[in-house]
Phi, psi and omega in degrees: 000302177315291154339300204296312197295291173352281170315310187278335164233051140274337183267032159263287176298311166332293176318301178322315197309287173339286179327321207283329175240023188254297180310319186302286187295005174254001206261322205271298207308290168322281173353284184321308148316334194245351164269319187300298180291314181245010114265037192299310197281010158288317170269341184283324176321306197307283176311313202295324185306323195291274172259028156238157118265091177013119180220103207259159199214106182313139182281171148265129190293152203289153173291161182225119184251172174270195199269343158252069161053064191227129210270153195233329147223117174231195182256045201316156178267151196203152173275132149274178194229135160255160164228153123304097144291344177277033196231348179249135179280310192250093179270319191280347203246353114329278171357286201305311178265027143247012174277324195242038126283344181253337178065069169226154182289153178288327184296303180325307173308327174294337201273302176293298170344272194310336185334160172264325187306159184251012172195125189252144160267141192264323223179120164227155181070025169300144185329147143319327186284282169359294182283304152351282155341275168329307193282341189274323178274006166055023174267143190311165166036045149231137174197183198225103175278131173293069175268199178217155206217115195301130195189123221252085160328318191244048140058223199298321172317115174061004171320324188274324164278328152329271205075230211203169173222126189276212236254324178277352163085014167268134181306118164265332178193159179069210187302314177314293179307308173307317195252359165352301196300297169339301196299308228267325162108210171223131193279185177235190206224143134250147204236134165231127166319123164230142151000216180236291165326334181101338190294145168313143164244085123006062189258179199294309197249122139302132163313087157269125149260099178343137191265133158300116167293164195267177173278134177333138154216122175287148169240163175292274194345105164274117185324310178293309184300338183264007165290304206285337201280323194285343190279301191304313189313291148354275203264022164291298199282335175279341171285337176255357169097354205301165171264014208185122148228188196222124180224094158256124147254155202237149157281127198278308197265048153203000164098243329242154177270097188304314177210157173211124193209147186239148190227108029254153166253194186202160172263127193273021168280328204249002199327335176287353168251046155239182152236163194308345157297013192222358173272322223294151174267084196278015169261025157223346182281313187263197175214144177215177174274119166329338200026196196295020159285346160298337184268357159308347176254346159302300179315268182349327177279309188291309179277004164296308249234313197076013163281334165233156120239199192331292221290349187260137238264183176197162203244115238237342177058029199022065106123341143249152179216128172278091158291103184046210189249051171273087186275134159238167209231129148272173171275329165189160240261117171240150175261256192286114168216149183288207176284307183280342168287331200281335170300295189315311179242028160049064182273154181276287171327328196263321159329299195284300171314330203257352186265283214322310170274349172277316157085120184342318179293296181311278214318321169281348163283325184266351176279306180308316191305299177315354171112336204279121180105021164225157168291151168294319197092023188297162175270071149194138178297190171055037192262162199258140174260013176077197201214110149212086174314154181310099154017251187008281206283016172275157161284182183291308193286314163309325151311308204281300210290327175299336197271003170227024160073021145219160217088339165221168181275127194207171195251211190248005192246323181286344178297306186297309186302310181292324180293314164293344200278000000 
């Protein structure tokens, strides 16, 4: 009986058995699918993190010429220094010779050695002589990448416009900065290999991809006007004693900038031994009150507007004028001056009057025209849009004080700019 029972359910267990491992193995198949196929690239991301590495390797930034090709910035090639460590035996007495050819401490270096990592920097951007040294001692697992190194032939010349680019080869300040996306180019890699352990795998060739240079860039700027202009500048501020000057030259009839020069300045190859008030560019960064080079737009309104002309006289008050309860003052006392005398000798008084007829509305519309409460729109960051308030909140007085510059602010660049339109 027991037998008859057996016999009648092995092929129910056979089957179970079959089902069981049928299921099993379509369970191992799907898997297989679902790792090859529908996460390969996922996984391939994954391994690569594991075991490649990365090694990046900076473009050379596009050269920057004035307006007759002449170089302003370029990129020169200089050795970086690498080590494999798992590739060097004698780590401390490397260490010991290459400490005072790099003028780096022996611990750091010993430090960077013992690395676990498969690939180190000992040193970037070293001298010739340096790399010289070095390649003459011939040692395993030290070798040398090819960079490229930012570098201001003519030193202090055009600093401001220029700026600078720091060590990583991102644009910081000026043109460098502005024009960044441009300059910088595209980096390439070196890919190194490890293990399962995490251990270097060492093969004849590394894989390297080359970095793309950046694009070129011309300027308005002439190199000879702008020696002379900064020559000049020089010896404006030191005679007047200033803490600061400002020098632009402009093409009147097309904008373009000739020269741009700053007082005090820095050489952007060493730029980390200046501070950053002396990076700054104030002939866009900063604002100041115009004084009477405003009243030439003030003239200008009026006879645009068509309410004066050259020849009509204003009576000038020897030299006080009661505005509200306000006097303003010449330097020194006129009765009758035309229009074109009140330019000549920058009567205040006369200023005020010619505001007065123009009237708080106009007179802010032909200010707006000039350019004055907005940016220019030059290619250098950080430019200002100056301090000018709305017609609506000026006084009498306030009317009176702008048409001879002062109450409101401006930078030195839209002066320049309003003066060329």
């Amino acid at each position: 009986m027991k037998r008859h029972f057996s016999k009648r359910w092995l092929p129910l267990r056979i089957m179970m058995i079959f089902c069981f491992f049928t299921f099993l193995f379509s369970i191992i198949i799907l898997r297989a699918f679902q790792l090859q196929i529908i996460e390969r690239d996922k996984l391939t991301q994954l391994i690569e993190k594991q075991y490649l590495k990365y090694v990046k390797l900076p473009p050379k930034r596009g050269t920057i010429y004035d307006r007759k090709k002449r170089e302003l910035a370029v990129s020169i090639e200089v050795d970086s220094l690498y080590a494999r460590p798992g590739k060097i035996k004698n780590k401390k007495e490397i260490a010991k010779k290459l400490s005072p050819i790099l003028k780096v401490s022996y611990r750091s270096l010993k430090r960077k050695l013992e690395s676990d990592r498969p690939f180190v920097w000992l040193k970037r951007r070293i001298s010739p002589s340096q790399s010289t040294k070095i390649k003459n001692l011939n040692f395993e697992g030290i070798g040398f990448i090819e960079e490229s190194k930012r570098f201001y032939p003519n030193r202090e010349l055009v600093s401001h416009c220029l700026g600078f680019a720091g060590l990583d080869h991102k644009g910081l300040e000026g043109i460098e900065l502005e024009y960044d996306s441009y300059l910088k180019g595209k980096p390439g890699y070196l890919l190194v290999e490890r293990d399962a352990l995490g251990r270097n795998i060492y093969t004849q060739n590394i894989k390297q991809v080359n970095a793309t240079k950046g694009y070129n860039l011309q300027l308005t700027i002439d190199k000879n006007i702008q020696y002379l202009i900064e020559k000049a500048l020089e010896e404006g501020v030191k005679k007047s004693e200033a803490k600061a000057g400002i020098a632009i030259a402009m093409v009147p009839q097309t904008g373009e900038i000739l020269a741009l020069a700053v007082r005090p300045t820095f050489n952007p190859n060493n730029f980390c031994n200046y501070s950053p008030s002396q990076w700054r560019n104030r002939a866009v960064t900063d604002v100041f009150e115009p004084g009477s080079t405003f009243k030439i737009f003030l003239i200008s309104s009026a006879l645009e507007e068509g309410i004066f002309q050259p020849q009509d006289i204003f009576y000038c008050e020897n030299g006080s004028y009661f505005l509200e309860d306000k006097v303003i003052h010449d330097v020194h006392k006129y009765g009758w001056l035309t229009l074109s005398k009140i330019i000549k000798y920058s009567s205040n008084i006369g200023a005020c009057k010619i505001a007065e007829n123009l009237g708080k509305k106009r007179f802010y519309r032909y200010i707006r025209k000039f350019g004055f409460g907005s940016k220019t729109g030059i290619d250098l960051p950080g430019e200002t849009n100056g301090l000018l308030t709305l017609p609506y909140k000026w006084s009498r007085i306030h009317l009176g004080t702008i048409s001879f510059g002062q109450g409101i602010s401006i930078s030195p660049i839209q002066l320049i700019t309003a003066f060329s339109a």
